[in-house]
DRENPA-234616 format. One line per 3 residues: number of its first residue (from 1); their letters; for each residue x negated, y negated, z negated of C-alpha. Coordinates in steps of 0.05 Angstrom, whole numbers, plus 5000, padded with zeros to 4 digits. Each point is the difference from the previous one (the first is absolute). Layout:
% DRENPA-234616
NUM = a = X,Y,Z; ...
This chain:
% DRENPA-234616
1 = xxx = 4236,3648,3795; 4984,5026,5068; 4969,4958,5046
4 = xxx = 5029,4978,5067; 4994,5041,5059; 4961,4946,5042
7 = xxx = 4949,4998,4937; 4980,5073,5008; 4942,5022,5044
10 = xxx = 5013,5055,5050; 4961,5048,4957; 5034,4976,4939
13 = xxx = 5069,5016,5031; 4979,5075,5029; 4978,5016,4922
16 = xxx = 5066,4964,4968; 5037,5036,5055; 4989,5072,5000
19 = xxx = 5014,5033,4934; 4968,5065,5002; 4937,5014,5031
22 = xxx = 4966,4939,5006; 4937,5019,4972; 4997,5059,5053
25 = xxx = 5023,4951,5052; 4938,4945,4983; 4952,5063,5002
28 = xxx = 5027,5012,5069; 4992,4940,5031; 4924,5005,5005
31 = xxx = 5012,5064,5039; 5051,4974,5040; 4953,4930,5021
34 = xxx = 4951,5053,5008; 5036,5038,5050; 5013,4933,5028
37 = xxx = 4926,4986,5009; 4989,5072,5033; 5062,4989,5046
40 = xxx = 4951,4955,5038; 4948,5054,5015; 5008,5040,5071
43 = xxx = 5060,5042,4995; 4990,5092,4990; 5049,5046,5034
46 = xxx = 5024,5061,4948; 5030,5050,5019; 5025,4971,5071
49 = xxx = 5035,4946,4955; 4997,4921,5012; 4991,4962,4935
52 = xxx = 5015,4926,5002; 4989,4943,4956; 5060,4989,4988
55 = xxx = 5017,5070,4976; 4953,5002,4948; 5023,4943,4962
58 = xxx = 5074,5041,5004; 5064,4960,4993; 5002,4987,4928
61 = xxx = 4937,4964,5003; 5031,4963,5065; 5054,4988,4956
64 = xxx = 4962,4966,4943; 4974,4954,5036; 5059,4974,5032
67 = xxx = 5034,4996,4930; 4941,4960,4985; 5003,4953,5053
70 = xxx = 5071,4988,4988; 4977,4974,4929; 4975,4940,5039
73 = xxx = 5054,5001,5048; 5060,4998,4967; 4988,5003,4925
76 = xxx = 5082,4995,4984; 5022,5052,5049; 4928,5042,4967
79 = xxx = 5032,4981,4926; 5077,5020,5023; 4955,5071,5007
82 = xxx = 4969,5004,4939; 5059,4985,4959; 5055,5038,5043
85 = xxx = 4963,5061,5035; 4943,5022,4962; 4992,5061,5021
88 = xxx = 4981,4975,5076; 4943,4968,4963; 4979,5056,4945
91 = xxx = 4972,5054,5045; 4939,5042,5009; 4956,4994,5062
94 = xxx = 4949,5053,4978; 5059,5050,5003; 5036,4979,5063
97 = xxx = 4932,4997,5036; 4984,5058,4975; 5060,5030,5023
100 = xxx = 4990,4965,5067; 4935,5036,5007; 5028,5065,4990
103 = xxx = 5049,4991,5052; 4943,4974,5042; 4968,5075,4986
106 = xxx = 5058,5038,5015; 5011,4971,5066; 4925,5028,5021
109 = xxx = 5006,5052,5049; 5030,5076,4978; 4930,5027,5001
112 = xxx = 4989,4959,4928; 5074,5020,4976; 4980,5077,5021
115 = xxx = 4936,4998,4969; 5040,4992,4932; 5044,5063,5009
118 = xxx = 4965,5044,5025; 4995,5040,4948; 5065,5000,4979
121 = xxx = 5029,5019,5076; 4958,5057,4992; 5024,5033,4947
124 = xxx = 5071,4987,5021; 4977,5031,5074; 4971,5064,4963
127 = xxx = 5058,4999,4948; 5048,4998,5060; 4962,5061,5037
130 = xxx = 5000,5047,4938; 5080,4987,4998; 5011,5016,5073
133 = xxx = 4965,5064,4987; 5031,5011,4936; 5063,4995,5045
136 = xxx = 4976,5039,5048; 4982,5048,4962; 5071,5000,4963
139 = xxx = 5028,5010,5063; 4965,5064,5021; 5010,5031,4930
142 = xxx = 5072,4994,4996; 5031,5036,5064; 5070,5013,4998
145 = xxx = 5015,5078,4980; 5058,5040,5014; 4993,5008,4927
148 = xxx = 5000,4940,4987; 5063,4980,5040; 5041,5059,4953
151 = xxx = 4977,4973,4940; 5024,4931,5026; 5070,5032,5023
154 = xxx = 5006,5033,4929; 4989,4941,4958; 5045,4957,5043
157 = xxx = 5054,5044,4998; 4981,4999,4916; 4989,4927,4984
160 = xxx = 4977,4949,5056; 4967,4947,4974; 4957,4938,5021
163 = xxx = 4932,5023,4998; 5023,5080,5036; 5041,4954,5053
166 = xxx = 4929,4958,5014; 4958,5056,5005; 5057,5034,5048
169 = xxx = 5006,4941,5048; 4923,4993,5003; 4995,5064,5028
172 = xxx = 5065,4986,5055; 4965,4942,5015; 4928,5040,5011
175 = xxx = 5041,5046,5046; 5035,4936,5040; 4935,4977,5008
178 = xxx = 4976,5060,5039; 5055,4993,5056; 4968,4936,5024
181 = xxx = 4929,5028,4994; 4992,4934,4949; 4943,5036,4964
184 = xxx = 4973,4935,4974; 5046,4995,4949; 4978,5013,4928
187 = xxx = 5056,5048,4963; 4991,5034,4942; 5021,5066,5036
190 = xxx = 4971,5025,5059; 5056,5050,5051; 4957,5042,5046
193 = xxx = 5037,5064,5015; 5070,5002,5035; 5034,5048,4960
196 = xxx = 4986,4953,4934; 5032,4946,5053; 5051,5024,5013
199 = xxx = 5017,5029,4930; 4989,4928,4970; 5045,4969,5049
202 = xxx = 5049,5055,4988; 5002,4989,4927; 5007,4923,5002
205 = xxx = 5055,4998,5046; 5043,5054,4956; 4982,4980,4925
208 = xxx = 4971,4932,5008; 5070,4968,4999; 5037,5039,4935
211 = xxx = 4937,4988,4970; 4996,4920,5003; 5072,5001,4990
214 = xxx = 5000,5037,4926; 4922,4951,4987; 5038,4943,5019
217 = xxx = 5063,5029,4965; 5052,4977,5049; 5058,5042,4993
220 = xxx = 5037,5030,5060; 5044,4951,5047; 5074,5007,4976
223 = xxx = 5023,4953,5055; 4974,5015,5060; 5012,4928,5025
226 = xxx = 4967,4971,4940; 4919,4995,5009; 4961,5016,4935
229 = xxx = 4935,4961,5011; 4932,5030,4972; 4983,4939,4979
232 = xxx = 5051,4989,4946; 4963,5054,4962; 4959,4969,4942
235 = xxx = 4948,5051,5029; 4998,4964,5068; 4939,4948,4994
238 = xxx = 4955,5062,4970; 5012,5039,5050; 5008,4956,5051
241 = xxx = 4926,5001,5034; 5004,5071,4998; 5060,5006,5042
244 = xxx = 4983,4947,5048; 4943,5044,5021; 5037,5057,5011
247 = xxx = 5057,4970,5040; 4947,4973,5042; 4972,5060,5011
250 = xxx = 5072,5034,5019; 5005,4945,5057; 4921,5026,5034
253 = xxx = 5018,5062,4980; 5062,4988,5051; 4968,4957,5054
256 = xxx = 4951,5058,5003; 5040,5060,5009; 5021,5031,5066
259 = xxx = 5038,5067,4988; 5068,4989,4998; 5021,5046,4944
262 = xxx = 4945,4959,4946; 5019,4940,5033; 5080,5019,4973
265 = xxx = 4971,5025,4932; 4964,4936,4985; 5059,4954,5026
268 = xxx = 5047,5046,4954; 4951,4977,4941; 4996,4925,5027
271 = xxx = 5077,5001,4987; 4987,5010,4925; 4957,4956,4995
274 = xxx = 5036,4935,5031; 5023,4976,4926; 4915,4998,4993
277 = xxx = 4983,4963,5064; 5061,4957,4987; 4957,4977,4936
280 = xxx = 4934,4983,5039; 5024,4958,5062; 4925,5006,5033
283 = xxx = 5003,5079,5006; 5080,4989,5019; 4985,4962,5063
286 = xxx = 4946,5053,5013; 5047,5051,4991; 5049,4967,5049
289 = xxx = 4950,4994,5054; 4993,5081,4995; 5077,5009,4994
292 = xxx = 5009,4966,5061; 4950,5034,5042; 5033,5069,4978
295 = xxx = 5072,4972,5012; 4981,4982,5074; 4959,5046,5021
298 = xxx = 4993,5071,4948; 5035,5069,5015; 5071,4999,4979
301 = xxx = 5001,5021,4927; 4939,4942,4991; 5049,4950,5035
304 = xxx = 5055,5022,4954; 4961,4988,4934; 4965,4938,5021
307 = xxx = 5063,4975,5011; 5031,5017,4932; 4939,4965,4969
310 = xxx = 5017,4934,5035; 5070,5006,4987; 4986,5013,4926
313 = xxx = 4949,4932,4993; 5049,4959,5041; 5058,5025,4951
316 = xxx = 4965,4983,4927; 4965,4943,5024; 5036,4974,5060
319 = xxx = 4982,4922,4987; 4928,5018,5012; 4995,5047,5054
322 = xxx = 5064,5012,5032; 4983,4933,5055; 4936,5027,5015
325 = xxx = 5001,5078,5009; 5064,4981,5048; 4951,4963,5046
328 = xxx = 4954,5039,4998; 5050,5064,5016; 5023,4959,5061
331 = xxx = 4940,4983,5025; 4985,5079,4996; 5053,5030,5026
334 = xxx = 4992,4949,5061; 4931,5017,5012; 5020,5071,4987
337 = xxx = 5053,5010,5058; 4968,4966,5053; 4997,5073,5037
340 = xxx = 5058,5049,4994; 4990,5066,5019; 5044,5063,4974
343 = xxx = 4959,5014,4941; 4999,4929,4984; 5076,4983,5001
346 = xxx = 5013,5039,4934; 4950,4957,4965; 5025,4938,5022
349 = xxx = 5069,5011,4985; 4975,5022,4927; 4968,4935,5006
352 = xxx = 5064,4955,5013; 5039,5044,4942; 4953,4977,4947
355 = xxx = 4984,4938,5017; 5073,4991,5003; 5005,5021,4929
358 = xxx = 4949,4951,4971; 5035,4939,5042; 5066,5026,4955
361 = xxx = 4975,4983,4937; 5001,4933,5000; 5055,4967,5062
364 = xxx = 4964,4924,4991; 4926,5025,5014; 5024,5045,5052
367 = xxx = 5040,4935,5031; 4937,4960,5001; 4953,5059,5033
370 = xxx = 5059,5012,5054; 5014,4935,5016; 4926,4986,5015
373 = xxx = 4993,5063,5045; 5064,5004,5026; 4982,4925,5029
376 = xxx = 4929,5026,5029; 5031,5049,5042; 5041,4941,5018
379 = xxx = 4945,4959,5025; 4970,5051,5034; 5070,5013,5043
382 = xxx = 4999,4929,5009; 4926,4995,5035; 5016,5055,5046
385 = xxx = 5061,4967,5021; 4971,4934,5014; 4929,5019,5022
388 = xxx = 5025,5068,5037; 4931,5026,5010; 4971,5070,4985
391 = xxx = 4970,4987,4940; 5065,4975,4968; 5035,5048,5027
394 = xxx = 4953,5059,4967; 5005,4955,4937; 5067,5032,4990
397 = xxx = 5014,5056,5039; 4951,5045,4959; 5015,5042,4943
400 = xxx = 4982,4954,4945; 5044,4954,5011; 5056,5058,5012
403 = xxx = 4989,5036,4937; 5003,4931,4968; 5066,4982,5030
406 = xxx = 5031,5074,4979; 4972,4985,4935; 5032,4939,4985
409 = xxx = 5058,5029,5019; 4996,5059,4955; 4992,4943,4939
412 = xxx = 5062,4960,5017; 5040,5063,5011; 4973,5040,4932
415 = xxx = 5002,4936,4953; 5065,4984,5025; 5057,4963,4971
418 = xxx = 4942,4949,4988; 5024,4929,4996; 4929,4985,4997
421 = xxx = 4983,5027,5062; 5067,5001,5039; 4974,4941,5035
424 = xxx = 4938,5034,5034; 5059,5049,5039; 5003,4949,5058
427 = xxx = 4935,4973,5018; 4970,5070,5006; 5062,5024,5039
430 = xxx = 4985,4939,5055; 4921,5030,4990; 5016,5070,5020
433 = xxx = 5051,4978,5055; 4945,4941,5032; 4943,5065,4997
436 = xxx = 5051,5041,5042; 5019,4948,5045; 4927,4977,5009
439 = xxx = 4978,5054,5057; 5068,5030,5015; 4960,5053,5051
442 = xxx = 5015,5072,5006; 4925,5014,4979; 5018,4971,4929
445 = xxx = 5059,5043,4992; 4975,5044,4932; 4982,4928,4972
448 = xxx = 5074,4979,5006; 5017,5051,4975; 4959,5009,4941
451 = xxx = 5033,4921,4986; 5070,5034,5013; 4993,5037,4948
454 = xxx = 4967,4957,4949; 5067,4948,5011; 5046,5063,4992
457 = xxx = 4973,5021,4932; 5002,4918,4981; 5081,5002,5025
460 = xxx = 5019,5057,4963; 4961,4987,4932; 5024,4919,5003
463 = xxx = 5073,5004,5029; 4978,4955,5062; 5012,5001,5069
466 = xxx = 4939,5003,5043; 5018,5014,5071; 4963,5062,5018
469 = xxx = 5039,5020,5043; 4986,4959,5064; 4921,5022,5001
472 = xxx = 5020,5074,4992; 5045,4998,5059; 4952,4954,5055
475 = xxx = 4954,5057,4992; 5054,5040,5022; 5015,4963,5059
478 = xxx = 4940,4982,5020; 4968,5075,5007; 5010,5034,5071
481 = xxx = 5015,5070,4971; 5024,5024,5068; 4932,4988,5026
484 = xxx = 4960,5070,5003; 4937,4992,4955; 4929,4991,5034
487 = xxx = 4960,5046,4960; 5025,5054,4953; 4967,5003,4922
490 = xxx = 4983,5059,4952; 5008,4958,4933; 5059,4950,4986
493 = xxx = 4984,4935,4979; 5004,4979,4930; 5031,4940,4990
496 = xxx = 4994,4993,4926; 4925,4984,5012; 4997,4963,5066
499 = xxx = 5005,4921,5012; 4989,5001,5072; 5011,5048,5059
502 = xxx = 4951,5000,5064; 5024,4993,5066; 4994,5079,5010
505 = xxx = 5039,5026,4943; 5055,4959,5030; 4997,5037,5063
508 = xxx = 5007,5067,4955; 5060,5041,4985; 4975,5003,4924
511 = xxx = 5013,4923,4998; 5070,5000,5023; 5023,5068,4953
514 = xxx = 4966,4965,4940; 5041,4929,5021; 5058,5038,4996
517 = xxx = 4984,5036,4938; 4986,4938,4960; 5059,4950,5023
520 = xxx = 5043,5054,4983; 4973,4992,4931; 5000,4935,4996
523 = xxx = 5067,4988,5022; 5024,5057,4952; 4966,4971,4947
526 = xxx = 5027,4934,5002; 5069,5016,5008; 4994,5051,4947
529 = xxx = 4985,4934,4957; 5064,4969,5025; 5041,5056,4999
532 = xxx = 5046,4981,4946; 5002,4924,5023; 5079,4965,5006
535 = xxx = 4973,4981,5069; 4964,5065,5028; 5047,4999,5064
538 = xxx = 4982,4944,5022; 4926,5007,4986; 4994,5058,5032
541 = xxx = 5046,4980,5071; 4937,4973,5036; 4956,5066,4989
544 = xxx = 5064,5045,5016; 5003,4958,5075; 4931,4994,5019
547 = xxx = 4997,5078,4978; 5054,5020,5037; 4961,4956,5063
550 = xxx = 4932,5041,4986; 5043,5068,5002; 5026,4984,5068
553 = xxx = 4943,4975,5030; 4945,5056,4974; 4998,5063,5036
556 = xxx = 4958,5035,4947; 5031,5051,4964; 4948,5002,4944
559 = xxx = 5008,4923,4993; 5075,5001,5000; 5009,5054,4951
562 = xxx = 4973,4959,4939; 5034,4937,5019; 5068,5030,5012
565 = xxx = 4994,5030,4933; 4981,4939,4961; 5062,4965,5037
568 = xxx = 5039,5047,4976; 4986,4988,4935; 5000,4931,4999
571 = xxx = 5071,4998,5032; 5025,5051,4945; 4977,4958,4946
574 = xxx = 5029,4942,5030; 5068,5028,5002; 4994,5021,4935
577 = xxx = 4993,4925,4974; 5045,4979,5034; 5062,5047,4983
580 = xxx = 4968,4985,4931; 5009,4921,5005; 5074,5008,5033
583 = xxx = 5014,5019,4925; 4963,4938,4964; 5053,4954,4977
586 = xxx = 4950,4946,4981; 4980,4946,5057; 4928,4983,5027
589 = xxx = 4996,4938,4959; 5005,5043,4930; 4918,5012,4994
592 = xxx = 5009,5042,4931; 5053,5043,5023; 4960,5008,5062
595 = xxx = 4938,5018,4964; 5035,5051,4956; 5032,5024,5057
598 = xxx = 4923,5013,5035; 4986,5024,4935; 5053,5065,4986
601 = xxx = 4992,5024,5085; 4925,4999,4990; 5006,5048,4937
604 = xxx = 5053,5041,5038; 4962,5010,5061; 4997,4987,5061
607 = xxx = 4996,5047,5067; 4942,4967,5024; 4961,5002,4933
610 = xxx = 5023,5076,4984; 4967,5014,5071; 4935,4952,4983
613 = xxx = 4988,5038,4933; 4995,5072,5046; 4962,4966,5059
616 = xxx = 4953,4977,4954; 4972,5051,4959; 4993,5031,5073
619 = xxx = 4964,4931,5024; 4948,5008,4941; 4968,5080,5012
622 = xxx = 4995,4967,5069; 4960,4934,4973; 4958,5041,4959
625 = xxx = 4977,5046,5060; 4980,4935,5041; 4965,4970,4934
628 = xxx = 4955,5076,5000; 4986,4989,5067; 5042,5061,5018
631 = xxx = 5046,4992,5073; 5076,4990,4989; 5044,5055,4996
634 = xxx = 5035,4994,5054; 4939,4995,5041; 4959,5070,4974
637 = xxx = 5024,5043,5061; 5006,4950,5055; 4968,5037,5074
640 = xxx = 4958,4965,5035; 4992,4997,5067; 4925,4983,5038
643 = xxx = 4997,4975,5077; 4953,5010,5050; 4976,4966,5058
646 = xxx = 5015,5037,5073; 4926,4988,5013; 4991,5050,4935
649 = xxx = 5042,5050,5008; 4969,5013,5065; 4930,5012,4982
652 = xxx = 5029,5037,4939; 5040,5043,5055; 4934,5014,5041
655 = xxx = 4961,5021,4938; 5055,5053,4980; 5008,5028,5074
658 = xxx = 4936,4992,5017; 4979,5075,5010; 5076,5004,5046
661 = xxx = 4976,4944,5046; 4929,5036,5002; 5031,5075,5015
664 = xxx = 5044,4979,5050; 4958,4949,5047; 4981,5049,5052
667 = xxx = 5080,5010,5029; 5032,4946,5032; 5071,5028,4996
670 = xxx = 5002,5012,4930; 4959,4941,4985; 5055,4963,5033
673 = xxx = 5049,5034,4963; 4963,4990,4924; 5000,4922,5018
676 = xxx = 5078,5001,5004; 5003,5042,4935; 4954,4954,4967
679 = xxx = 5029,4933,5018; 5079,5027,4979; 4956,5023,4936
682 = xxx = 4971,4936,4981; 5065,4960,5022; 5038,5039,4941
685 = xxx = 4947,4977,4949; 5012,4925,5023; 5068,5002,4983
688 = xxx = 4992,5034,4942; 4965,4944,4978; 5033,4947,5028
691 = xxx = 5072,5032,4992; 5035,5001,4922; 4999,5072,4963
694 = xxx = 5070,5006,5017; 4980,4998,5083; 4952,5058,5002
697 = xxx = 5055,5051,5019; 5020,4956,5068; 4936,4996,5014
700 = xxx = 4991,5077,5002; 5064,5003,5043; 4976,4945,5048
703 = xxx = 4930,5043,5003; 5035,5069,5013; 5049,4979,5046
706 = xxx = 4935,4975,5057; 4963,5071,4988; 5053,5043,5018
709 = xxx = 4961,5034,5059; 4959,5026,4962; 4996,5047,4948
712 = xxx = 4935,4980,4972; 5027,4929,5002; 5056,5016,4956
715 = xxx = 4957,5007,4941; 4959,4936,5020; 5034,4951,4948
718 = xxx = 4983,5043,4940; 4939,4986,4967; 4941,5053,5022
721 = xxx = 4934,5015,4972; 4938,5002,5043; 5007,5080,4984
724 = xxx = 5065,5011,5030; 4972,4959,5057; 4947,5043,5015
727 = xxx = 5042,5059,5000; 5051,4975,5052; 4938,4981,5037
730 = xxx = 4973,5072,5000; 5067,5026,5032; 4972,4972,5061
733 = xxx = 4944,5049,5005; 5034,5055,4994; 5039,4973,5069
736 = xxx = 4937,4996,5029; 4969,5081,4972; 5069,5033,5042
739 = xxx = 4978,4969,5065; 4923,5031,4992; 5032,5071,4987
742 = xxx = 5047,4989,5071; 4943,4985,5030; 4961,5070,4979
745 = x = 5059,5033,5031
């Protein structure tokens, strides 16, 4: 039987206890008491590392004791051990300490954990060496050939297959690598000449794409609208590192390039490959970044592509990027028209167009991006109203926020019927109406009416009302056109790109010709947009009385002419619709037959709009001379006429007679007489300058009728050089040779 727990001496119980290793354990307790005994000698520092006491003896030892000690303790709770948990008692303390002690050596400082691999760090340092030379070395052997770039294009255009499409893109990315001047980077191709550059480039962007096509063999799109993606090809995830290098080299490639005509070339490749980037989204987001930099800011044809790239990604995978590439084409285009300048103006409407195209594809995205900006613009209105300073002012009378308002516009009135967006109509009309009404001064004319005709294209695409009408007509009004201009101009203005006149170009006849100019188009336009409205006639009664007031009151024939004409029209058109309308038999109250009524005059024609189709293709050879920077026709052969000063012409007048005044000092009489002449003389050239054209044939009568006395006086008021001067002067002395020869006599 075994014998009771509190029978057993401690030793008894450590050798009963422990099952295997006890004999190893008893031999190591003379070490450890020994190690005991020399824990009491004066404590040696190795290796900069404290030793203690207490870590010597090492936990298990620690523990031991304390296993021991609860023998004498608590002998149940040390029984409840030994017959429940026996493995907290069966353990090894040679091992643990041991262990212990090797963890003690590996936290010695790294000069001991170098001095073990030091060797080893060695060979990997020299074994690392001989393979960055072997790479160098690899990369100075094999230089890219034109040789080698036929033998490429032959086998591709014969079989393409993994390994020639790896070696192919290693050398397009050697050559990408140049355009950066990254020569750091290990390839196993090196591109040093330009005409191998350029032939390499060449080659990838016309073969690469047939030949990834027939490797991957995707067969050609039957559908246009249907997307075959790469990566349905069992092929794909082979392939797929290979081609991720590549299309990351097409996108540095393009972020490198400058010319416009590679720039095109490459973008006409990109558009191949969007199926591919759609695969990779990483390289697709790089690729947008480079689209929309050429979209805002390339040559035209660049512009063009980039934007049939976009359109293509948004189309085929419109969850993922259609939301983002729209912000981010807003927020370009904004910062993009900030100045507007002839050259510019093309680009920006391109600009609106396209972006108008990607907003149609999907009406509930579009809703969300417009009803956020549409309400910025709002806010900004709103602090300039309330604040009224200049900085809130400039925060919307500048061409951003314009070019936004037109282009809102343009959206509502191209993706129109909408239900979706049919409620955006009204808050941007009260927008465009608070920016007119906002600095209603004559120096902000060409803003109002830039807004004028924003709200006329949003009328006629939407079938609402916007009064237009009223802000056309003030300007009108307001204008003194009888009042002769202060300063006369050599170029018109341009209206299409101005915002803001000065205080001197409203002082110039150019300023009131152009005024005229435009509010006859706008007017035209508008009621070319309601020319085949039920209730034209009365629409257009206002404009025919306060017309009818400016033709009375303005005594300018070149003013009148225009206006008198476009009244004319507007009356015609008037009667028209309403000899038209005598024969309706339907009421007001009948909408449908009302709208179908609207419907069959507007596709039989009106006077008005038969005129507007003529006028315009007139109106646009005009625009596109002001857009070249070219004058206006009407303006080519206009005279002009330069003033002087009296103080001027006098001294000018001296210098031209001088040598008469000189010749003819010495005689009194005729000196008298030359004064006369020359005072009648320079009197004529005042009124010619003073006088009209049409006046200079009084003035000669007035001038010939006070030197009839004389007949040298006679010829005073025509125009003599200093010549014919001299010769009448030289009359005189042969007066003076007949009186010597009577005296001889």
């Amino acid at each position: 039987m075994p014998r009771k727990l509190q029978d057993l001496s401690v030793d008894e119980f450590m050798l009963s206890g422990l099952d295997s290793g006890s004999d190893s354990e008893a031999d190591e307790e003379p070490e450890q008491q020994n190690g005991l005994k020399r824990s009491n000698k004066p404590k040696v520092l190795e290796s900069n590392a404290l030793t203690t006491d207490a870590g010597k003896l090492g936990n298990a030892t620690e523990h031991k004791k304390q296993l021991s000690r609860l023998q004498d303790k608590d002998p149940e709770f040390y029984k409840f051990l030994q017959a429940n948990d026996q493995k907290l008692l069966n353990f090894d303390d040679t091992d643990s300490s041991d262990d212990e002690e090797e963890r003690k050596y590996h936290r010695l400082p790294a000069a001991l954990e170098a001095a073990s691999s030091d060797d080893d760090d060695d060979e990997e340092d020299e074994e690392g060496l001989k393979a960055s030379k072997k790479s160098k070395k690899a990369v100075e052997v094999t230089k890219v050939t034109d040789k080698m770039i036929k033998d490429w294009k032959t086998l591709m255009k014969k079989d393409p297959n993994p390994h020639l499409f790896r070696e192919v893109t290693q050398a397009f990315k050697a050559a990408v690598s140049t355009t950066k001047g990254e020569g750091g980077i290990q390839c196993r191709y090196k591109v040093d000449d330009s005409s191998v550059f350029n032939a390499l480039v060449l080659f990838c962007i016309r073969d690469i794409y047939g030949a990834l096509q027939r490797m991957l063999n995707l067969k050609p799109e039957k559908d246009q609208k249907k997307l075959v993606l790469p990566s349905s090809s069992p092929r794909w995830q082979k392939n797929q590192i290979d081609i991720k290098m590549y299309l990351s080299g097409v996108i540095q490639l393009l972020s490198c390039l400058t010319e416009s005509t590679v720039i095109s070339a490459v973008l006409q490749h990109t558009n191949q490959l969007v199926p591919y980037f759609l695969c990779l989204p990483k390289q697709c987001r790089h690729l947008v970044k480079q689209l929309m930099k050429q979209w805002s800011t390339g040559e035209e044809t660049s512009r063009v592509l980039s934007f049939l790239a976009l359109n293509k990604m948004c189309r085929h995978k419109q969850e993922t990027y259609l939301n983002p590439i729209l912000k981010q084409m807003y927020i370009s285009y904004v910062q993009n028209c900030k100045f507007t300048s002839p050259n510019a103006l093309p680009m920006i409407n391109f600009m609106q167009r396209t972006l108008t195209e990607m907003y149609a594809l999907d009406t509930q995205a579009s809703y969300q991006h417009a009803f956020i900006y549409i309400r910025q613009l709002a806010i900004h209105l709103r602090n300039a109203m309330t604040m009224k300073k200049k900085e809130t002012y400039q925060s919307v009378y500048n061409w951003q926020y314009i070019h936004c308002l037109f282009l809102w516009c343009r959206v509502l009135s191209t993706l129109h019927p909408s239900d979706v967006l049919q409620p955006l109509i009204y808050p941007l009309c009260q927008v465009i109406l608070g920016t007119i009404k906002l600095v209603p001064s004559s120096r902000y004319y060409p803003l109002r009416m830039h807004c004028c005709r924003a709200l006329t294209l949003l009328s006629s695409s939407t079938n609402t009302f916007v009064p237009v009408l009223p802000f056309l007509l003030e300007m009108l009004q307001q204008v003194d056109f009888n009042k002769k201009p202060g300063r006369m101009s050599k170029k018109p203005i341009n209206f299409a790109v101005t915002l803001k006149l000065s205080n001197v170009n409203l002082t110039e006849k150019a300023y009131k010709d152009g005024l005229i100019d435009q509010l006859y188009d706008l007017i035209l336009e508008y009621f070319h947009t309601q020319s085949s409205s039920i209730g034209y006639p009365e629409l257009a009664l206002p404009t025919v009385i306060q017309l009818k007031a400016f033709l009375k009151e303005c005594k300018v024939p070149n003013y009148c002419k225009p206006m008198r004409q476009l009244l004319e029209k507007v009356q015609e058109n008037s009667s028209h619709i309403t000899g038209r309308r005598q024969k309706a038999a339907f009421g007001v109250a009948d909408a449908a037959a009302v709208a179908a009524w609207e419907k069959q005059i507007q596709e039989e024609g009106t006077p008005l709009s038969r005129y507007y189709s003529q006028w315009k293709k007139l109106r646009e050879k005009e625009i596109q001379l002001e857009i070249s920077g070219k004058e206006r026709m009407e303006d080519l052969d206009l005279p002009e006429i330069k003033r002087r000063k009296v103080q001027e012409k006098k001294v000018e007048d001296k210098k031209e007679f001088k040598d008469l005044f000189e010749y003819e000092s010495g005689s009194d009489e005729d000196d008298g007489k030359l004064k006369i002449k020359g005072k009648t003389g320079r009197r004529g050239y005042d009124d010619d300058y003073d006088e009209d054209m049409s006046d200079m044939s009084n003035d000669e009568e007035v001038m010939g009728g006070d030197s009839d006395d004389d007949d040298v006086d006679e010829e005073a008021p025509q125009p003599l050089s200093s010549s014919a001067l001299i010769k009448l002067a030289e009359g005189d002395e042969d007066l003076v040779e007949d009186l010597e020869l009577s005296d001889d006599d």
